[in-house]
C-alpha positions as CSV (number, residue, x, y, z in Angstrom):
1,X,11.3,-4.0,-1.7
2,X,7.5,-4.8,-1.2
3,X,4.9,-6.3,-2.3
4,X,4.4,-4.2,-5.0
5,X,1.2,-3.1,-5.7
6,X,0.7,-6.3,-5.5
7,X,3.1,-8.5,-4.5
8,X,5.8,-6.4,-3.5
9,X,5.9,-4.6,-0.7
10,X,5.9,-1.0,-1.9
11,X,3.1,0.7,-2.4
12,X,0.3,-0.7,-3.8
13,X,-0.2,-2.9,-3.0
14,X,2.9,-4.6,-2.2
15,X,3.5,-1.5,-0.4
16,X,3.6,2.4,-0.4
17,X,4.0,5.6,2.3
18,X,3.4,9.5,3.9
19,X,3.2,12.8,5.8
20,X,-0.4,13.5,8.3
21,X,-2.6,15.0,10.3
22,X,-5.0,14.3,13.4
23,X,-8.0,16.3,12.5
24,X,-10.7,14.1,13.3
25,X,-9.4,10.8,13.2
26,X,-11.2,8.8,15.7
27,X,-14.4,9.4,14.3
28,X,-12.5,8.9,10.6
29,X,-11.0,5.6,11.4
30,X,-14.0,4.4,13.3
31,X,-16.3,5.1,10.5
32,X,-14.0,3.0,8.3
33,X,-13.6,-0.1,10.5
34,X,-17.7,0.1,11.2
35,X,-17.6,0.1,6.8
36,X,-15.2,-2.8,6.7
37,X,-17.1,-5.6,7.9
38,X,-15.7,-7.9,5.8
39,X,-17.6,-11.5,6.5
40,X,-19.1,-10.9,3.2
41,X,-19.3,-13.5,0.8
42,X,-17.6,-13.8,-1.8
43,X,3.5,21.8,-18.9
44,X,4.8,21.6,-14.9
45,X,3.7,25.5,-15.0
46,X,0.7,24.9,-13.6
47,X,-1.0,26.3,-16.8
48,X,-4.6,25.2,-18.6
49,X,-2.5,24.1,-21.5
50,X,-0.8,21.1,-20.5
51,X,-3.2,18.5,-22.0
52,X,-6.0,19.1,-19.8
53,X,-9.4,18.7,-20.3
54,X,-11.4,21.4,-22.8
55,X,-14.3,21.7,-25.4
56,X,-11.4,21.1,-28.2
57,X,-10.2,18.1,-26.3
58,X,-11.0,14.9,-28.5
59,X,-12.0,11.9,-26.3
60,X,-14.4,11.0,-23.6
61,X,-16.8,8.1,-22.1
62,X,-20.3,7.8,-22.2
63,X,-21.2,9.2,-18.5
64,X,-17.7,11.0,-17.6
65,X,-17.2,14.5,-17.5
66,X,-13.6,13.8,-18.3
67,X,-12.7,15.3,-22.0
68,X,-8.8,14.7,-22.9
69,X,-7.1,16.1,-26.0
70,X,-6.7,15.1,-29.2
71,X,-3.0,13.7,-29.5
72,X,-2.3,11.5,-32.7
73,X,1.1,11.3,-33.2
74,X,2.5,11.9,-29.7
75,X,4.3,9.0,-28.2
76,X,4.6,8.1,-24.4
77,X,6.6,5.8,-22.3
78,X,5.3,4.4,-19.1
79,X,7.8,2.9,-16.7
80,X,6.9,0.6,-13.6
81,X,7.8,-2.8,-11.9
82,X,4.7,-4.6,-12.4
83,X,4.4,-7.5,-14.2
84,X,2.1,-10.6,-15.2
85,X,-1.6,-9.9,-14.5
86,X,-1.2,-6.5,-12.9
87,X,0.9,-5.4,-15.7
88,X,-2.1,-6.6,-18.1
89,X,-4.3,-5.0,-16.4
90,X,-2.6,-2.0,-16.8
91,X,-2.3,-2.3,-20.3
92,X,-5.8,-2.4,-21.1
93,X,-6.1,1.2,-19.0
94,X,-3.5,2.6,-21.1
95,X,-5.2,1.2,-24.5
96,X,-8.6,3.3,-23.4
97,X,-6.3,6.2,-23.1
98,X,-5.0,5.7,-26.5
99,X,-8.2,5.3,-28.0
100,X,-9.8,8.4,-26.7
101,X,-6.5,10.4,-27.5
102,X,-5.1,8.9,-30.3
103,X,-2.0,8.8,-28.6
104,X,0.6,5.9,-28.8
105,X,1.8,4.0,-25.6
106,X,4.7,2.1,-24.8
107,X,4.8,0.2,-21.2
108,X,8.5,0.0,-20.3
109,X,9.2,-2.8,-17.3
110,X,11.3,-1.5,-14.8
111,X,13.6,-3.4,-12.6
112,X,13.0,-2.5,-8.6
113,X,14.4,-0.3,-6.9
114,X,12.9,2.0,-9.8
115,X,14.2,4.8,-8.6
116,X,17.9,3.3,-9.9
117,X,16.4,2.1,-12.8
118,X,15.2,5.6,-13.7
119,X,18.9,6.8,-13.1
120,X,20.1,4.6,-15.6
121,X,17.5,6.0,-17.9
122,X,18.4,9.6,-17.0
123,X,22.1,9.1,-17.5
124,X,21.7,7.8,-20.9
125,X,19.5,10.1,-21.8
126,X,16.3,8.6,-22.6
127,X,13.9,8.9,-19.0
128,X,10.3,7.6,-20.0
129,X,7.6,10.1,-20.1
130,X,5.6,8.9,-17.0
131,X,6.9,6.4,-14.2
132,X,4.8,4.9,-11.2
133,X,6.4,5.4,-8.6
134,X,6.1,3.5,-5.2
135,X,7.2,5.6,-2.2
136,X,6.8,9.0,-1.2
137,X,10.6,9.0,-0.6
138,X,11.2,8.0,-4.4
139,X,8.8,11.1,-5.5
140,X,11.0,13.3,-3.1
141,X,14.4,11.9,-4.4
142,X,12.6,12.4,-8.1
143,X,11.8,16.0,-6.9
144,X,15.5,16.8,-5.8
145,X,17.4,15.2,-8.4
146,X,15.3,17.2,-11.0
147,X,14.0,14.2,-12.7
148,X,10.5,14.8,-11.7
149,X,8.1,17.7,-13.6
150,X,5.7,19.2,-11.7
151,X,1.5,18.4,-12.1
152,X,-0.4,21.1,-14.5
153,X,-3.5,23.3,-14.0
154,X,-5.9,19.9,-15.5
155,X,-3.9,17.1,-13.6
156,X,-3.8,19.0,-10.5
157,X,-7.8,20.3,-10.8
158,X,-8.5,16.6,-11.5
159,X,-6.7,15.2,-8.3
160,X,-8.4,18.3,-6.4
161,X,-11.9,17.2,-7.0
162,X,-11.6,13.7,-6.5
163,X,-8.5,12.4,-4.0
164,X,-8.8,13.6,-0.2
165,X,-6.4,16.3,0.7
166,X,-3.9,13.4,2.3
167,X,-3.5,12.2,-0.9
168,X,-2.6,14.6,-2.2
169,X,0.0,15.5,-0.1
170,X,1.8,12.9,0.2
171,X,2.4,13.4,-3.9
172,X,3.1,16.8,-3.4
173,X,6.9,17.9,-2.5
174,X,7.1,21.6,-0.8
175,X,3.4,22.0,-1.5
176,X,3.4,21.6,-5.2
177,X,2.1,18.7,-6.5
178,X,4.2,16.1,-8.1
179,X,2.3,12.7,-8.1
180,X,-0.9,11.3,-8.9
181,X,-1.8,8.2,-6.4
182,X,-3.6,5.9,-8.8
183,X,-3.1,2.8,-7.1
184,X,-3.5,1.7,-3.5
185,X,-3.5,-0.6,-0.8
186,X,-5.2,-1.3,2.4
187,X,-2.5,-3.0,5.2
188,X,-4.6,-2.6,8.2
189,X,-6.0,-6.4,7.4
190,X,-6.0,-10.1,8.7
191,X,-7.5,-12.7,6.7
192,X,-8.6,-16.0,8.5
193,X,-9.2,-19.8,7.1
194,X,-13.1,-19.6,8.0
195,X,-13.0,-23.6,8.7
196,X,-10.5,-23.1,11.1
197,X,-12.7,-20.3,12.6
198,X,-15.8,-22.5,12.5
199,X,-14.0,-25.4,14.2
200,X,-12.9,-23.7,16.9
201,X,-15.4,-21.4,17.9
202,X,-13.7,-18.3,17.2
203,X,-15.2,-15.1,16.0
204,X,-13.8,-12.0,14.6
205,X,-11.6,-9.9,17.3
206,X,-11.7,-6.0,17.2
207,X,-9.0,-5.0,19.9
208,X,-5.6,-6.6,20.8
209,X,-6.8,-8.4,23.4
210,X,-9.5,-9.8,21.5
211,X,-7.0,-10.8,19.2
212,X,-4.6,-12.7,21.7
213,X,-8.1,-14.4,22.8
214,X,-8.8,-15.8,19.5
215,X,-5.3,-17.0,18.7
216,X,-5.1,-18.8,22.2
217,X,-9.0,-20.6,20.8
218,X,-7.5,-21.4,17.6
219,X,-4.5,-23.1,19.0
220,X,-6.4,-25.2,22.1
221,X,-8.3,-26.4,18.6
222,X,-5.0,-28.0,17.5
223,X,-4.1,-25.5,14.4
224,X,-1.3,-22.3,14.7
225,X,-3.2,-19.0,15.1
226,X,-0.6,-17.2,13.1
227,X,1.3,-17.3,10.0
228,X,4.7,-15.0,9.6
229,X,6.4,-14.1,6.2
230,X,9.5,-13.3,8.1
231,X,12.0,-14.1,5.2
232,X,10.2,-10.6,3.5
233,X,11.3,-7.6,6.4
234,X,8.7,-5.7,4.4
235,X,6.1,-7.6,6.3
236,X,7.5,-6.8,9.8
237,X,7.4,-3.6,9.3
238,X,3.9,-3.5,8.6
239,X,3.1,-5.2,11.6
240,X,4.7,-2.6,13.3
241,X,3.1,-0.2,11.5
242,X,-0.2,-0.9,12.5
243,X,0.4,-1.4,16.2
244,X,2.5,2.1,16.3
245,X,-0.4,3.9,14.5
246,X,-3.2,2.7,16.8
247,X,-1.1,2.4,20.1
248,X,0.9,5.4,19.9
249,X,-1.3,7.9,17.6
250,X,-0.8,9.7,14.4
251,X,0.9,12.2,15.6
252,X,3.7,10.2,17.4
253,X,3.6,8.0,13.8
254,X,4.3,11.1,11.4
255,X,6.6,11.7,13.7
256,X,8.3,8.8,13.9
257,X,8.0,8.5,10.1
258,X,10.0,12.2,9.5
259,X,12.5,11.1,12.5
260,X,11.6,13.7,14.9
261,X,11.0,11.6,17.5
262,X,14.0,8.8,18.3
263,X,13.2,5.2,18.0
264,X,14.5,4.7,21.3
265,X,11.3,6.4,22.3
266,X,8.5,4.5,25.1
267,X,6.4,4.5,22.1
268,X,8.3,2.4,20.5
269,X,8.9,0.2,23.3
270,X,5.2,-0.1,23.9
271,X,4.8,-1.2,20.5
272,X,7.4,-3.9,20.0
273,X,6.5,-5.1,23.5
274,X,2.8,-5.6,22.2
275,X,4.0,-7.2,19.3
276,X,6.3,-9.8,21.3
277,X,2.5,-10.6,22.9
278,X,2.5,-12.4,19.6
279,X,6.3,-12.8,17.8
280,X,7.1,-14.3,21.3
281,X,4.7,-16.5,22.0
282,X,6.3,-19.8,19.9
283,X,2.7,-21.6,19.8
284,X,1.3,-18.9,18.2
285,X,3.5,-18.5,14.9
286,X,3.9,-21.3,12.1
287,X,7.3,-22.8,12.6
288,X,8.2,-20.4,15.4
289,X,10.8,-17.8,14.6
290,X,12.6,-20.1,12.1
291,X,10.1,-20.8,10.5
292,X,9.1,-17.2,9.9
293,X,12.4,-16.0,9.0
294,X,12.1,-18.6,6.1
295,X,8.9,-18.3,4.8
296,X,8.6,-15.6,2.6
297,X,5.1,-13.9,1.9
298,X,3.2,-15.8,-1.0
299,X,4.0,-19.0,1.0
300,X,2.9,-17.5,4.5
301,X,-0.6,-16.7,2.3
302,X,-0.7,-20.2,1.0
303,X,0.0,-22.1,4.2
304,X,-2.7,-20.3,5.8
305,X,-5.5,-21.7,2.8
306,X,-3.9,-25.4,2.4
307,X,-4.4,-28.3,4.3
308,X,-7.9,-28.8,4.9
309,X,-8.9,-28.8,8.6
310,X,-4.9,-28.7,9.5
311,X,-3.5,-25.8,7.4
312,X,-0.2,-24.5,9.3
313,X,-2.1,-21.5,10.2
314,X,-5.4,-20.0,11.0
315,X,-4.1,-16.6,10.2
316,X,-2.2,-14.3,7.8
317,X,-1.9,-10.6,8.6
318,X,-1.4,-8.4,4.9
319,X,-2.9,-6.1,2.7
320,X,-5.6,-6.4,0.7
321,X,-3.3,-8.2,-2.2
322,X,-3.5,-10.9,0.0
323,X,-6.4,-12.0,-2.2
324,X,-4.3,-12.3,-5.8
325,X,-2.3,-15.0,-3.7
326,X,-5.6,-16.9,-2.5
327,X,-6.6,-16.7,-6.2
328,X,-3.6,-19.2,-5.9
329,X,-5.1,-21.7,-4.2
330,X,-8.6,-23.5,-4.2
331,X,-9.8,-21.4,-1.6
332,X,-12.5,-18.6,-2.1
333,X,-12.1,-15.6,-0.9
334,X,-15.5,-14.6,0.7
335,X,-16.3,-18.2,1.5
336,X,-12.7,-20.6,2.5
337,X,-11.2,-16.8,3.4
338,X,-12.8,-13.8,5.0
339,X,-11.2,-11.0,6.3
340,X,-11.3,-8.6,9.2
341,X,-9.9,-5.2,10.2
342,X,-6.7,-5.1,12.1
343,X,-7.6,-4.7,16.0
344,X,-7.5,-1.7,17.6
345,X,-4.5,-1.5,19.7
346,X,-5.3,1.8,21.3
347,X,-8.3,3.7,21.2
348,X,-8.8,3.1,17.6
349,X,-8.4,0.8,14.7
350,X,-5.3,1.4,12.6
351,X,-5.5,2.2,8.9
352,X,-2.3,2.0,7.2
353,X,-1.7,2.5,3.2
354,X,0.9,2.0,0.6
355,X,0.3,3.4,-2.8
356,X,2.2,3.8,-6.3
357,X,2.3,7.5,-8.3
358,X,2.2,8.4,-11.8
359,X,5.1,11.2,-12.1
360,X,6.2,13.2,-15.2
361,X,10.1,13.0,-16.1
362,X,9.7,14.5,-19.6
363,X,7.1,17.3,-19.4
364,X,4.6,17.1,-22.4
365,X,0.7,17.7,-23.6
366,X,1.2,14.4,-23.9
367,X,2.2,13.1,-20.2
368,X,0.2,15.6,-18.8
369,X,-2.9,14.3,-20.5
370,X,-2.0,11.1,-19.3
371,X,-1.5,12.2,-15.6
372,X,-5.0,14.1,-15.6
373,X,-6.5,10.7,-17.1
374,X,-4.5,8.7,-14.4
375,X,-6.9,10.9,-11.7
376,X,-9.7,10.3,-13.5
377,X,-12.3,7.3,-12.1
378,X,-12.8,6.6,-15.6
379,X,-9.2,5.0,-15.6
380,X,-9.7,3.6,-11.6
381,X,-12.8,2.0,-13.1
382,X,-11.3,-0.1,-15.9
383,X,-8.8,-1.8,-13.5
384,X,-11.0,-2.0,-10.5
385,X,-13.6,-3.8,-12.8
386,X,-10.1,-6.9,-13.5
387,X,-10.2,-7.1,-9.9
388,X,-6.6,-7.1,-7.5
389,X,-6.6,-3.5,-7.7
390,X,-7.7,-0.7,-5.1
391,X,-8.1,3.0,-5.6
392,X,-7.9,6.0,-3.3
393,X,-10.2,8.2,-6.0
394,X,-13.3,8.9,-4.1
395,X,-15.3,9.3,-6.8
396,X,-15.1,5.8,-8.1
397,X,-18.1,4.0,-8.0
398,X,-17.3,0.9,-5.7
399,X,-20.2,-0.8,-7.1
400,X,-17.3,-1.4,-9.9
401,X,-15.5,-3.8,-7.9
402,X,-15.6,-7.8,-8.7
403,X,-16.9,-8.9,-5.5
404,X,-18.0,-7.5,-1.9
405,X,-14.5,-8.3,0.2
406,X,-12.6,-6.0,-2.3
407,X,-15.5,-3.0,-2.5
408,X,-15.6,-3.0,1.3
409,X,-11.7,-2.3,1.6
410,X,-11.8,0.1,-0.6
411,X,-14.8,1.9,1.0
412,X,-12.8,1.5,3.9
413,X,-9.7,2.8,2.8
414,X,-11.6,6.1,1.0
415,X,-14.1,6.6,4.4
416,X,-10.9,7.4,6.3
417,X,-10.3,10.3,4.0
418,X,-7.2,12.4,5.4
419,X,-6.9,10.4,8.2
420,X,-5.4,7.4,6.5
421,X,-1.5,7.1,6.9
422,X,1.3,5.9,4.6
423,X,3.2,3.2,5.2
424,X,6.3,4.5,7.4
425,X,8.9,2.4,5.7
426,X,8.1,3.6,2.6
427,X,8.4,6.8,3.7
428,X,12.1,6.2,4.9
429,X,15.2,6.5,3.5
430,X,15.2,3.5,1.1
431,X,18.3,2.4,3.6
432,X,16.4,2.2,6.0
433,X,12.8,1.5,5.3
434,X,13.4,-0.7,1.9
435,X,16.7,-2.6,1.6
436,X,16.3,-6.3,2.2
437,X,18.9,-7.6,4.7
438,X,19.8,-4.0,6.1
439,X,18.2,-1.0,8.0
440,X,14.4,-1.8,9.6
441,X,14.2,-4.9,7.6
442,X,17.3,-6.8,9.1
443,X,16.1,-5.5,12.9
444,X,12.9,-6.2,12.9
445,X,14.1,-10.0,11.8
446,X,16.2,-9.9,14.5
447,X,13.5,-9.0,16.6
448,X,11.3,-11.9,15.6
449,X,14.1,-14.0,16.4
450,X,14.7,-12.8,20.2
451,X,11.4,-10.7,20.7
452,X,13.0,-10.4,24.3
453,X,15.2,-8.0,23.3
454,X,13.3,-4.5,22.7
455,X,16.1,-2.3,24.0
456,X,18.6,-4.1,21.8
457,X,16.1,-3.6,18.8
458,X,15.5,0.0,19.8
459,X,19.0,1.1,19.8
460,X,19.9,-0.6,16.4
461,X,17.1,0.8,14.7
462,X,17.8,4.4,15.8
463,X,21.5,3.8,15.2
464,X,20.6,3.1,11.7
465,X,17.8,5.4,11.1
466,X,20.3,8.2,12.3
467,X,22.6,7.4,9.8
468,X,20.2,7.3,7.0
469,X,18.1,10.6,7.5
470,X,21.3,12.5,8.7
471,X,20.1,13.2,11.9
């Protein structure tokens, strides 16, 4: 598992995954690192009657072109793994869509992995109407277990005219569309304790090198450049991630991602040999590789904004939730913690993504309506406005977002359109991309632990990604 949207790993924020394409991606990518200069302050038929928006629909908002049905009576079930504040927040999106419809919603909490929640649901008979949905490989399984209805002609015009074409395809199985990506997250981030920066001199890095250079400042100042949420796999993997994308390309990581290529690959050597430039170096992670491999993520967040002028670490590499766990602590996130864009490995700056779907399992006016409004910026725009929330919908307004750190990922993560990739864990066989203690997870630990060792990682993680995509 992930941080969730938010504190899980998968998807959103916690974390998410996808498919590709190279078209244009230098230009893409560099365009959103140049935007993400972040020391700011602070009916599956496919028909036009599945709920969709029309002159006899009966809700809208002042200013949006959106215009939903009238549906008093109907009753919908929405299934996900959030909880506390993001749960909340999602609640107050789902009460504007019952006041402009008239429908009834019911949040269910699902336990994680949803996907055999949902199973349970199915065998007994009583699947909710809509469930977000964290990985592309969940939406797939979804697909092939026939669980999972397909968009209509309103949800699908709606995702048409205002998600890139990337996403939607990575909601899409065998080109017809399935999932509606309402919630996102940027993981091509590292967020820094500013007085530690001050104190030491050290500025903002935009390559590797650069990088390397600023953790070696930050420790001759007496404080550990980096801190590891080892005890979490989920977070190794991004790390990966985002030295694969920008090292290797993303061709070589779609590939990678659909197991095409082996991960006994040079690629892959290249890339967990850059990342024992850092792993391997003991001065430069909190605790060294024990430590790590027992701190799990909210901690290597907090460690990084406690302590005054001696926190255990200068940095934290994560996603853009990062911030709900600052929120945490007394520091502020545009003034105690900035941000900066991961550093270009390779020719260009990585920009990786995690996401959570909305996907039908009971086919309805009803949870059609609700997919089409789910696409809409009108429901981005009500959580955006609560703040630890991040939307792929390129035509939401940024302007809604509670403060300039969060609007400038998300411009970020919208500038680089198509060109954007999905986290490839997520994209995995849950085996072997999302099973704490087994599959990339466990290896990647391992690797952290003896960082040495890249042709004993390499064979293990091709010897169990094999055996989990049959190949």
């Amino acid at each position: 598992m992930r941080a969730s949207s938010t504190i899980r790993k998968r998807g959103t924020a916690g974390r998410p995954r996808r498919p590709a394409r190279t078209t244009g991606i230098p230009a893409v990518l560099a365009a959103g690192a140049l935007v993400l200069s972040l020391t700011a302050c602070g009916g599956g038929d496919g028909g036009d009657d599945d709920g969709g928006a029309g002159p006899s629909g009966g809700g809208s908002t002042p200013g949006s072109a959106l215009v939903l049905p009238k549906l008093d009576g109907a009753r919908l079930e929405v299934a996900a793994v959030w909880s506390g504040t993001e749960q909340e927040n999602f609640k107050k999106v789902l009460a504007d869509f019952e006041k402009r419809t008239g429908a009834e919603v019911t949040f269910v909490p699902a336990q994680d992995p949803i996907v055999n929640f949902l199973g349970s649901k199915v065998a007994g008979g009583a699947p909710p109407d809509v469930a977000m949905l964290p990985q592309p490989g969940s939406i797939r399984q979804a697909v092939a277990k026939g669980w999972a209805k397909p968009l209509g002609g309103a949800a699908t015009a709606e995702l048409a005219k205002n998600y890139s074409r990337g996403w939607q395809e990575i909601g899409s199985v065998d080109g017809k569309p399935y999932g509606v990506y309402y919630k996102a997250a940027n993981k091509s981030l590292i967020w820094y304790n500013t007085r530690v920066f001050e104190n030491a001199g050290a500025g903002e890095p935009k390559t590797w090198d650069e990088l390397l250079d600023t953790a070696r400042t930050v420790y001759d100042s007496g404080v550990t450049p980096f801190s590891v949420g080892g005890a979490d796999g989920w977070t190794l993997t991004d790390w990966f991630e985002n030295v694969y994308l920008s090292q290797a390309g993303p061709e070589k990581y779609d590939r990678l991602a659909r197991h095409e290529i082996k991960w006994t690959d040079p690629s892959v050597k290249e890339a967990l040999t850059t990342l024992a430039g850092i792993w391997g170096e003991k001065d430069f992670v909190a605790g060294g590789a024990d430590g790590a491999l027992q701190t799990e993520f909210p901690a290597s967040v907090t460690q990084t904004f406690t302590g005054g002028d001696q926190p255990k670490a200068g940095m934290v590499y994560e996603g853009d939730f990062v911030q709900v766990t600052i929120a945490e602590t007394k520091a502020e996130v545009g003034e105690d913690a900035k941000v900066f864009p991961f550093p270009a490995v390779g020719g260009t700056a990585p920009l990786v993504s995690g996401g959570d779907a909305a996907v039908i399992l009971k086919d309805s006016a009803a949870a059609q309506a609700l997919a089409t409004y789910l696409a809409s910026p009108d429901a981005a725009a009500i959580q955006a406005r609560l703040g630890g929330f991040l939307s792929p919908n390129k035509a939401l307004d940024p302007s809604v977002y509670p403060n300039d750190v969060q609007r400038r990922i998300a411009e970020a993560l919208v500038a680089a359109g198509d060109d954007v990739r999905f986290d490839m864990s997520d994209q995995a066989p849950q085996s072997f991309g999302g099973t704490p203690g087994k599959g990339e997870w466990k290896i990647l630990q391992d690797f952290l632990k003896n960082p040495r060792d890249v042709a004993g990682a390499q064979a293990a993680l091709e010897a169990e990604a094999a055996a989990a995509y049959g190949n």
